[in-house]
VOTOR-859548 format. One record per residue (C-alpha): residue number from 1; residue in three letters; x, y, z. Coordinates in steps of 0.2 Angstrom, whole numbers, plus 5000, padded with zeros to 4 digits. Each point is the difference from the previous one (the first is absolute). Example, Ala and Ser with C-alpha at 12.3 -4.5 7.8 and 13.67 -1.06 7.14 Angstrom:
(1; ALA; (5062; 4978; 5039))
(2; SER; (5006; 5017; 4997))
REM end
This chain:
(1; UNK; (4816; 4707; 4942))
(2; UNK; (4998; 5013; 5014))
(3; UNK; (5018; 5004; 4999))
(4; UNK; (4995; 5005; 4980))
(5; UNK; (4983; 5009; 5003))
(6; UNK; (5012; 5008; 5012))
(7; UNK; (5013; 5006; 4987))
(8; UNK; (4986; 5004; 4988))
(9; UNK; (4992; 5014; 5012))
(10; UNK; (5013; 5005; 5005))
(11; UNK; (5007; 5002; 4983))
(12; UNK; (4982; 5009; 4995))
(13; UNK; (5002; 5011; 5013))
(14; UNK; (5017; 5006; 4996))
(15; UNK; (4997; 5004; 4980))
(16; UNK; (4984; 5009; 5007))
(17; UNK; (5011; 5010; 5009))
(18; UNK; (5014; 5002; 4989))
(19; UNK; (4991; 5005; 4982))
(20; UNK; (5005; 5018; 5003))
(21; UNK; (5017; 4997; 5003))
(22; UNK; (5000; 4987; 4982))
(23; UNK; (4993; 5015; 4990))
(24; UNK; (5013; 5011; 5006))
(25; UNK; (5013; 4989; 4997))
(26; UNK; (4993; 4996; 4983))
(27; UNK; (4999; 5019; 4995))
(28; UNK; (5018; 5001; 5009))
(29; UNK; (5006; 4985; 4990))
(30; UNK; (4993; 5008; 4982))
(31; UNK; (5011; 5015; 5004))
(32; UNK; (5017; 4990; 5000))
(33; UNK; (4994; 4990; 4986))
(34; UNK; (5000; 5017; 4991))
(35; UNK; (5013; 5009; 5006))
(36; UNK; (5012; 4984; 4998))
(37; UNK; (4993; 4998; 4983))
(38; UNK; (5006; 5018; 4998))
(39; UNK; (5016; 5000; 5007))
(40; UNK; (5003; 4986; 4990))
(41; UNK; (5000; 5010; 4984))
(42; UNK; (5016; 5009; 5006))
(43; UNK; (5017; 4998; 4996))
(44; UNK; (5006; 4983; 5010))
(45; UNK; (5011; 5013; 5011))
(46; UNK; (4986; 5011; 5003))
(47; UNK; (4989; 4985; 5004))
(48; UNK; (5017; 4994; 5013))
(49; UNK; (4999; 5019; 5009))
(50; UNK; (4981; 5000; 5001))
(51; UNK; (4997; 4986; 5005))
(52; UNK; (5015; 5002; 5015))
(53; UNK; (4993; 5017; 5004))
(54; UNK; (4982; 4991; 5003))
(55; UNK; (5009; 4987; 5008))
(56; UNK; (5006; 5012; 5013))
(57; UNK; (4981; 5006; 5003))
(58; UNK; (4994; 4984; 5002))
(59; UNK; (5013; 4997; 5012))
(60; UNK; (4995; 5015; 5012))
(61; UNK; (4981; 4996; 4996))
(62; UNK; (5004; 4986; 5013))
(63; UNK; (5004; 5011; 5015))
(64; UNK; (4980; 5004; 5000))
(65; UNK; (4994; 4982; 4996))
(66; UNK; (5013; 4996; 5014))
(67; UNK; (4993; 5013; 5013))
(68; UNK; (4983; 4997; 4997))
(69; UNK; (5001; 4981; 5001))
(70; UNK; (5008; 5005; 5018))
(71; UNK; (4985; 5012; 5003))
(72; UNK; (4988; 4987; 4993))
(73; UNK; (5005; 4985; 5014))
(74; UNK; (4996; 5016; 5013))
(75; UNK; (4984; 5007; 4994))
(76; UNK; (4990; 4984; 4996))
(77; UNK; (5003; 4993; 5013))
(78; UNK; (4993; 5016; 5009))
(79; UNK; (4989; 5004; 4986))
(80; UNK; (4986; 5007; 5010))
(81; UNK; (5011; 5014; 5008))
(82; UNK; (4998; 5014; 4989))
(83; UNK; (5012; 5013; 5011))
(84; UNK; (5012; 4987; 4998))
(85; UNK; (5000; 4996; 4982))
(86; UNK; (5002; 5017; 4995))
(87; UNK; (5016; 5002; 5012))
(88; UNK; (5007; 4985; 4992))
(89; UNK; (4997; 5007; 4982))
(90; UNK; (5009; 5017; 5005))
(91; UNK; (5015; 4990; 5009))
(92; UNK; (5001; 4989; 4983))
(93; UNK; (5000; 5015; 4990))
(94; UNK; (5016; 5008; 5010))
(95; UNK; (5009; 4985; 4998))
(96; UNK; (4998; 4999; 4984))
(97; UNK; (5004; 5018; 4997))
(98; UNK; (5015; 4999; 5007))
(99; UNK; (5006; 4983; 4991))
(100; UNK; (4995; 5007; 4983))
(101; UNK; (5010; 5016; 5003))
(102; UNK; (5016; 4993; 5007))
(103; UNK; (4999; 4984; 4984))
(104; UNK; (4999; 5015; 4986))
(105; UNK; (5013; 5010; 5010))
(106; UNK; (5011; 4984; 5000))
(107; UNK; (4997; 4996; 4982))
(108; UNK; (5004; 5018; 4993))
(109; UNK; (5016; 5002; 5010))
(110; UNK; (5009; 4983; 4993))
(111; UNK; (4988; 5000; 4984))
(112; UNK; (5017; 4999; 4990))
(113; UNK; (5004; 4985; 5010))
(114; UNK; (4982; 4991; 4999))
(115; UNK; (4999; 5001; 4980))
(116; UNK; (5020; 4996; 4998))
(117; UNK; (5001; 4986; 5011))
(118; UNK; (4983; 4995; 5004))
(119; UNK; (4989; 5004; 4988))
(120; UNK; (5011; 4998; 4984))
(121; UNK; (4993; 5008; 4987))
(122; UNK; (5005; 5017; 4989))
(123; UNK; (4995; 5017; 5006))
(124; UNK; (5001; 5012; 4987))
(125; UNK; (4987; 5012; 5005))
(126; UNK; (5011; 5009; 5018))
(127; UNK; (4987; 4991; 5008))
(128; UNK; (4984; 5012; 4992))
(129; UNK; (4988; 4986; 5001))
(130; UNK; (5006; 4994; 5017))
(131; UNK; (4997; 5018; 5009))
(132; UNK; (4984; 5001; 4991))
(133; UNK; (4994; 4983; 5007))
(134; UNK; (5006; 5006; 5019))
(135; UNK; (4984; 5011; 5003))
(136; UNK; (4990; 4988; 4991))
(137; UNK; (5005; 4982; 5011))
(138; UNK; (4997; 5012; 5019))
(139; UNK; (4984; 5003; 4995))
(140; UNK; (4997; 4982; 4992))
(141; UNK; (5005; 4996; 5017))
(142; UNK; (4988; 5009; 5011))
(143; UNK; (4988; 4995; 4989))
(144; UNK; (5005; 4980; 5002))
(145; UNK; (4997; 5004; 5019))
(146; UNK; (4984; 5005; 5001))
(147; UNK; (4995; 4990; 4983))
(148; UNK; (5005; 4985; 5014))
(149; UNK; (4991; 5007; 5015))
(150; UNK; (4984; 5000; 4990))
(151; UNK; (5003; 4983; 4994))
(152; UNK; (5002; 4994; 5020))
(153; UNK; (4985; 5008; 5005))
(154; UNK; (4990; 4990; 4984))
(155; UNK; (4997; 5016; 4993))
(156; UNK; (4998; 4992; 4984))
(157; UNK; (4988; 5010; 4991))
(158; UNK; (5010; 5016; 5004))
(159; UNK; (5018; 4993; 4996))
(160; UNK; (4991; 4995; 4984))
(161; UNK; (4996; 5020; 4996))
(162; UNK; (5017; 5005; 5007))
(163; UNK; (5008; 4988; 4988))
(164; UNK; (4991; 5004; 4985))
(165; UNK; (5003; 5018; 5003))
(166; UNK; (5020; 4996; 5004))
(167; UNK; (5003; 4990; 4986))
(168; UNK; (4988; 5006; 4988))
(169; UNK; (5004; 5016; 4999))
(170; UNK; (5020; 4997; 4998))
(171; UNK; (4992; 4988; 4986))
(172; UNK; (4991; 5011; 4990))
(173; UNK; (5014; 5014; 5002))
(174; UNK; (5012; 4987; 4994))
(175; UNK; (4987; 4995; 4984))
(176; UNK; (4996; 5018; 4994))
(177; UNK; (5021; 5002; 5000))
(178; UNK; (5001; 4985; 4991))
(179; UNK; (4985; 5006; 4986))
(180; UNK; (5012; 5015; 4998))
(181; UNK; (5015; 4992; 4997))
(182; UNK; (5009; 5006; 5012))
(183; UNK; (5003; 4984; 5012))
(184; UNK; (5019; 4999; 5010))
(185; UNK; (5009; 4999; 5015))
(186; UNK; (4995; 5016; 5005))
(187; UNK; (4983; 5002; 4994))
(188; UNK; (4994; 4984; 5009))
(189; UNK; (5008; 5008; 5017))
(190; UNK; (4990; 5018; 4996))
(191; UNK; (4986; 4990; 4998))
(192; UNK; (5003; 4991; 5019))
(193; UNK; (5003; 5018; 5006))
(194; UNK; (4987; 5008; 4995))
(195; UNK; (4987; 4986; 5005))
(196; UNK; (5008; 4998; 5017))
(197; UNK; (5000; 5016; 5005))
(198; UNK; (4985; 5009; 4995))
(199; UNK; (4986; 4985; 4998))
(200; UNK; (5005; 4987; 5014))
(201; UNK; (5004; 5009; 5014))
(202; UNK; (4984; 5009; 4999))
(203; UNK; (4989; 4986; 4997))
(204; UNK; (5008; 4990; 5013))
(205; UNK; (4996; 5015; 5012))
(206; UNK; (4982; 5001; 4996))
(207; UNK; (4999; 4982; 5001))
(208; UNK; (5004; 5000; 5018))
(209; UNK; (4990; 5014; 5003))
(210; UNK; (4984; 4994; 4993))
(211; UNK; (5000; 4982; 4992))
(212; UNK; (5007; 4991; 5014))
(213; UNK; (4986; 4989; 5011))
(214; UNK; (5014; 4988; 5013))
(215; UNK; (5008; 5017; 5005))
(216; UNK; (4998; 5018; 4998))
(217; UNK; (5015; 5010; 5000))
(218; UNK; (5007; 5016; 4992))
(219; UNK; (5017; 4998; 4994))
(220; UNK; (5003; 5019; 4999))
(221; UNK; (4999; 5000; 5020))
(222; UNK; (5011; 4985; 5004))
(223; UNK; (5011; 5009; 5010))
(224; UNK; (4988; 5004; 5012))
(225; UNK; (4998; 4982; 5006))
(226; UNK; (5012; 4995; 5014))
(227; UNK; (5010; 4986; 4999))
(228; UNK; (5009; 4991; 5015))
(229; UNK; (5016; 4989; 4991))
(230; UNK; (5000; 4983; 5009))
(231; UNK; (5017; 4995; 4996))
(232; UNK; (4992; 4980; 5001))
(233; UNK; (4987; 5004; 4988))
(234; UNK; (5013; 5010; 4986))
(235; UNK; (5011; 4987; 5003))
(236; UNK; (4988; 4986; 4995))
(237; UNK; (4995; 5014; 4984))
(238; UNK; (5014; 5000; 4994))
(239; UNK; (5006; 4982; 5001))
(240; UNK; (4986; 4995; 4990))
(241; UNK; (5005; 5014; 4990))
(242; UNK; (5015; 4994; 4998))
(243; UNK; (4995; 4984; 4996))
(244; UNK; (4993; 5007; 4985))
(245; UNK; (5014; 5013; 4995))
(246; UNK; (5014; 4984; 5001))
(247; UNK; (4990; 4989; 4989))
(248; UNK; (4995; 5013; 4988))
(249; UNK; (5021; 5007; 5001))
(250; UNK; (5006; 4980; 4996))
(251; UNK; (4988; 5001; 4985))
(252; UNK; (5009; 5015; 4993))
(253; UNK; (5016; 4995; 5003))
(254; UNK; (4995; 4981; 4991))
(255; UNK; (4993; 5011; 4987))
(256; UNK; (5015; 5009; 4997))
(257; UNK; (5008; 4984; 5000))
(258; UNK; (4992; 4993; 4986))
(259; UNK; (5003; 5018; 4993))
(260; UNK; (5021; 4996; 5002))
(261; UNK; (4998; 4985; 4994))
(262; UNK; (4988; 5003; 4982))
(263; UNK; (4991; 5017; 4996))
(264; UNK; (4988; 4992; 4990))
(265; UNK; (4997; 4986; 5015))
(266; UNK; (4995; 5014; 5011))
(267; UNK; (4989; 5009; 4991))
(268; UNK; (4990; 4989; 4995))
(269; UNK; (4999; 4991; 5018))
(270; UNK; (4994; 5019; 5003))
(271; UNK; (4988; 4999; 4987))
(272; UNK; (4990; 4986; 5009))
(273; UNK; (5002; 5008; 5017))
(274; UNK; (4990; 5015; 4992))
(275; UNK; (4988; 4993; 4988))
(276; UNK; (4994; 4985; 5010))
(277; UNK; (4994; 5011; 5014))
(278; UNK; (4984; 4999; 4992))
(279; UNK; (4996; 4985; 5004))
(280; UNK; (5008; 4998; 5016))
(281; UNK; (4994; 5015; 5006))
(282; UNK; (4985; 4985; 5003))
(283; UNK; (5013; 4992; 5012))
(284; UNK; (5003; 5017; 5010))
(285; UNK; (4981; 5002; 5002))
(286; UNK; (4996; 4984; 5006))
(287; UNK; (5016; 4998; 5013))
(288; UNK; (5000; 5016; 5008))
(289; UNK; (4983; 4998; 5005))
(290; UNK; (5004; 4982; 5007))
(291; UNK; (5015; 5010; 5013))
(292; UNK; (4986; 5012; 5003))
(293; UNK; (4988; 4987; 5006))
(294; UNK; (5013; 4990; 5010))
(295; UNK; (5008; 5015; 5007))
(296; UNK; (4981; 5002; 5007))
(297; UNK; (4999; 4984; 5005))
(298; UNK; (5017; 5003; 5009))
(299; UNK; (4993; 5016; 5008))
(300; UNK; (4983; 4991; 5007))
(301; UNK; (5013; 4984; 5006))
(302; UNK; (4990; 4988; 4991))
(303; UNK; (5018; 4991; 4995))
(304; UNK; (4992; 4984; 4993))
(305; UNK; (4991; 5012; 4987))
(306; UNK; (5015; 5011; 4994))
(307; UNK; (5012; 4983; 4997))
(308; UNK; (4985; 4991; 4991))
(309; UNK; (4998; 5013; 4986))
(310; UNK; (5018; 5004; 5002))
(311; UNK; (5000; 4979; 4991))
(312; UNK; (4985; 5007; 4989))
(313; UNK; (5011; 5016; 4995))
(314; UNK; (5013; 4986; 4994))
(315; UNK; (4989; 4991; 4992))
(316; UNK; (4991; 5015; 4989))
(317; UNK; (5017; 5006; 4997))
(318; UNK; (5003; 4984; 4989))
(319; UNK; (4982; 5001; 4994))
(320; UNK; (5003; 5017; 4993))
(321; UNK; (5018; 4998; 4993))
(322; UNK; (4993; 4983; 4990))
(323; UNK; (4986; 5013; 4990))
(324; UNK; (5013; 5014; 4998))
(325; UNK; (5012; 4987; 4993))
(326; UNK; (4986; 4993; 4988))
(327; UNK; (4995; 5017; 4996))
(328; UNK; (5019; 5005; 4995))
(329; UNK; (5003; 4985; 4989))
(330; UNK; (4983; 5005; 4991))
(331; UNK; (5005; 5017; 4996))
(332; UNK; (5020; 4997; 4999))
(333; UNK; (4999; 5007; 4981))
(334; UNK; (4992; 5016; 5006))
(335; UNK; (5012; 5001; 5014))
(336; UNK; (5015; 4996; 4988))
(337; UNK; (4993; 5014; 4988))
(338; UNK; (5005; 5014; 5012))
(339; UNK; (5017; 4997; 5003))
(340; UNK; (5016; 5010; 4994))
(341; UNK; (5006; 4991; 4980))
(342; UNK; (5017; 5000; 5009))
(343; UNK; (4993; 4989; 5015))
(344; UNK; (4986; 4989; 4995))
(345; UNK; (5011; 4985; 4997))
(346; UNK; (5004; 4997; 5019))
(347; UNK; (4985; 5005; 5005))
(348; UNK; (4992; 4984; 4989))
(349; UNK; (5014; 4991; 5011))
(350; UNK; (4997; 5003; 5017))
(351; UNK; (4980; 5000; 4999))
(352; UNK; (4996; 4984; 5007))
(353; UNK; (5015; 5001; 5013))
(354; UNK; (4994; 5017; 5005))
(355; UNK; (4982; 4994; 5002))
(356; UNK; (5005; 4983; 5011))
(357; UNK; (5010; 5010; 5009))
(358; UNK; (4985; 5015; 5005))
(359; UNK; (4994; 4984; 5010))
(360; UNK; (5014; 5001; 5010))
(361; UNK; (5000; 5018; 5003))
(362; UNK; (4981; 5002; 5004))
(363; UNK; (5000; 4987; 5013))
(364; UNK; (5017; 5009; 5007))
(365; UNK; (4988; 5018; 5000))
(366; UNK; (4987; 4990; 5007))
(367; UNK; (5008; 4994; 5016))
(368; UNK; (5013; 5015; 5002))
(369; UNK; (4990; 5015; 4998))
(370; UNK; (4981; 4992; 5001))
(371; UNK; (5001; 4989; 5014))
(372; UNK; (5013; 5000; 5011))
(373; UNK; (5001; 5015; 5002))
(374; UNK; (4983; 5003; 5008))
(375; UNK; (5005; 4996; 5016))
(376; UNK; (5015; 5016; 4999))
(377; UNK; (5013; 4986; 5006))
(378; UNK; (5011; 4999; 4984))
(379; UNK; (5020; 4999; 5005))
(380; UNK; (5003; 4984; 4991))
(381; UNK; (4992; 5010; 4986))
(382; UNK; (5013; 5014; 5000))
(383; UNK; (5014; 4988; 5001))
(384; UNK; (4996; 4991; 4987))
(385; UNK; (4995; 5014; 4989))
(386; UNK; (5018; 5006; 5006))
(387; UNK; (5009; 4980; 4996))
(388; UNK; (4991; 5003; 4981))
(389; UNK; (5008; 5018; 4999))
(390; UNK; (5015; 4994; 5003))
(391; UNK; (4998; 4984; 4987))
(392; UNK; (4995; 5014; 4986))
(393; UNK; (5015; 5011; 5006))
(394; UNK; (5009; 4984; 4997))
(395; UNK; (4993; 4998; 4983))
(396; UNK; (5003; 5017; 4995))
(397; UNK; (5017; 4996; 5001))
(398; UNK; (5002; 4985; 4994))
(399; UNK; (4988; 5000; 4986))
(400; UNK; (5015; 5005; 4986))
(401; UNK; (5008; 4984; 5003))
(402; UNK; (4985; 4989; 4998))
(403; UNK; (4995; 4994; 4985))
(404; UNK; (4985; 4991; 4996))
(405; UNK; (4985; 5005; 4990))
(406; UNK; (4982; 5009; 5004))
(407; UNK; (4991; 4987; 5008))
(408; UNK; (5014; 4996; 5011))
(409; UNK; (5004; 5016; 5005))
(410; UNK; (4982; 5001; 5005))
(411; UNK; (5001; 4984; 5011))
(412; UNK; (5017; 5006; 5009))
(413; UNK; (4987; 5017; 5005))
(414; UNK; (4988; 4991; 5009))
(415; UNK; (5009; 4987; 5009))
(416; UNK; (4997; 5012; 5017))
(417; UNK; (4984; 5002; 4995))
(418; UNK; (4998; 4981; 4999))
(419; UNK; (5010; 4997; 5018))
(420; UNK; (4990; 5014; 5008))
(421; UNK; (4985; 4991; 4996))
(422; UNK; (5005; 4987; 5009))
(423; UNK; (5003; 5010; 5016))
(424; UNK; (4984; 5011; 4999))
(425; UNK; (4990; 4983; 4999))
(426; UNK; (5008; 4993; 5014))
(427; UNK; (4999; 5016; 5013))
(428; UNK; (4983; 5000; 4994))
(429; UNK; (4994; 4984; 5005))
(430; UNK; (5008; 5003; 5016))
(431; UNK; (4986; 5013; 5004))
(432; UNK; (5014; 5013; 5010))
(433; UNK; (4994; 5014; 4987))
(434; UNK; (4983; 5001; 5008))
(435; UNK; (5000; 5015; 5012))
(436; UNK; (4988; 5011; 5005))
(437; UNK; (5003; 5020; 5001))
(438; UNK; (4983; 5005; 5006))
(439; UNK; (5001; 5015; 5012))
(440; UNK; (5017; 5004; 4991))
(441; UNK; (5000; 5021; 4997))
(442; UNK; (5006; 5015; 4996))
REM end
């Protein structure tokens, strides 16, 4: 009975916490729904070559998440050093500067290469709408970065305004284009650019400035604070960095998998991925505030604490993929209704696989990027974010002389998911995760 009163505080306490963060991911999750809802209006090719440039931006959004779930083990767990916090957040934005930079570099010196061999599908435009998106996904980035920073220092209520702004002024730009009949490729990106470089950058600024009540801090003079580079403390950054980057590569690579093996399987794996955001934007709310308060608990070496709501953070992870999977199979017609003509038959297929299988993946997040992580000790992390890599690579390859159908296809891309499970369970009932940083600067 305690052990339940226990789980229902503690649960309480962290959807207190989290209601900010669920609102942003709601209004977040509304903009995919309808940006995938248009996408899917285009030509299946032109859905193919969006939805790989997007792809590509969602694969660099990970380098933020990455850093700043670095940052994050470091700065709650010295949460009352304000000198220090704003060190880590300018030694996070340098890293990821300097990633970013040298991924787009990368992507446009072998671009014939990625969307040839990699990302199959047909470029008939010299590339116009990629060079336009460019600009567009660096400053989507930086914004990523301190969108996250925010997040860790529960600035809820300002992430909140950020986000609305963000998102809901590339909204409404993409709407009014829409009402004038004059929706594309290309318009959607001028939309992006326009938004992103006049309306966020300077909200994001003031926000800082003014709005701000953990930190003050003027982004217009980060240069002027001085940073030491503790080669430990990078390290450790960019590990769990790392961690974050392999996953979120293995997922492109299974994605362009399925896209090798049936176009229409991939989009409409896609076409989940985006829309249901919406509702498991309620997962992301709640878990990220669970690693907040055991890296805390980590920080203030109450060890007992941070691996009893690391089980609670298990337990509420289930809790809340049983409602979203409830919700889904209540609205399945309206989420059906969205999809391509071309692809709607598959996606019908693979619904209930996809949603059993969400289970799987969120009680993966939970223990890779939530909880075990808090304690900055994460090498079997990396290697087996590598071994999955590697199985995906395999896949890639592979996958033309397999043949079976949807829902098998889908089973044969989470068999790593499933094993890792396994492992993450068992390093984390063996406790050697819990570490404490405190006194750890730069």
């Amino acid at each position: 009975m305690k052990k339940l009163i226990d789980f229902k505080d503690f649960t309480k306490r962290i959807s207190k916490l989290s209601v900010g963060l669920m609102l942003k991911y709601f209004f977040v999750g509304i903009f995919w729904i309808v940006i995938t809802v248009i996408a899917n209006r285009f030509e299946l090719n032109e859905l193919t070559y969006f939805n790989a440039i997007f792809q590509i931006m969602i694969l660099l959004s990970v380098i933020p998440f990455g850093i700043v779930a670095g940052l994050s083990v470091f700065i709650n767990q010295n949460i009352e050093n304000q000198e220090a916090i704003k060190k880590y957040i300018k030694l996070g934005f340098i890293m990821v500067f300097i990633l970013v930079s040298m991924f787009i570099l990368v992507l446009l010196i072998f671009k014939d290469f990625v969307f040839s061999h990699l990302i199959v599908t047909e470029i008939t435009d010299g590339y116009k709408f990629l060079y336009m998106m460019i600009p567009v996904i660096f400053l989507v980035i930086v914004c990523d970065y301190f969108s996250d920073v925010l997040k860790i220092l529960k600035e809820n209520k300002n992430n909140l305004m950020f986000s609305l702004v963000d998102f809901g002024t590339t909204l409404l730009a993409i709407i009014i284009v829409a009402f004038l009949g004059h929706l594309s490729l290309y318009s959607i990106a001028l939309c992006y650019i326009v938004t992103k470089l006049v309306f966020v950058p300077s909200y994001l600024i003031y926000m800082f400035r003014k709005l701000t009540k953990v930190i003050k801090m003027d982004l217009l003079k980060l240069h002027k604070i001085k940073v030491k580079f503790n080669f430990n403390i990078i390290r450790k950054i960019y590990l769990l960095g790392l961690n974050e980057v392999l996953w979120n590569i293995g997922f492109i690579v299974m994605t362009l998998a399925l896209l090798k093996n049936n176009e229409l399987l991939y989009n409409s794996y896609l076409y989940y991925e985006n829309t249901l955001n919406i509702v498991n934007g309620i997962y992301y709310g709640l878990i990220t505030f669970c690693g907040i308060s055991i890296c805390n608990n980590l920080g203030k070496k109450k060890l007992d604490d941070a691996y009893k709501e690391g089980i609670y953070s298990i337990l509420l992870t289930v809790l809340v993929w049983a409602f979203i999977f409830i919700f889904c199979i209540i609205f399945k017609n309206l989420i059906f209704s969205g999809m391509n003509v071309d692809i709607v038959g598959t996606g019908i297929k693979i619904f209930y696989i996809y949603m059993i299988m969400q289970l799987v993946r969120f009680i993966n997040w939970t223990l890779s990027s939530y909880i075990i992580p808090q304690g900055g000790e994460i090498k079997l992390l990396v290697i087996l974010q590598a071994l999955e890599l590697i199985y995906f690579v395999g896949l890639f390859i592979a996958i033309p002389y397999i043949t079976v159908g949807p829902i098998a296809t889908i089973l044969l891309i989470s068999i790593p998911t499933i094993i890792n499970n396994i492992i993450y369970i068992i390093y984390f009932r063996s406790k050697k995760w819990m570490v404490n940083l405190k006194g750890v600067t730069v």
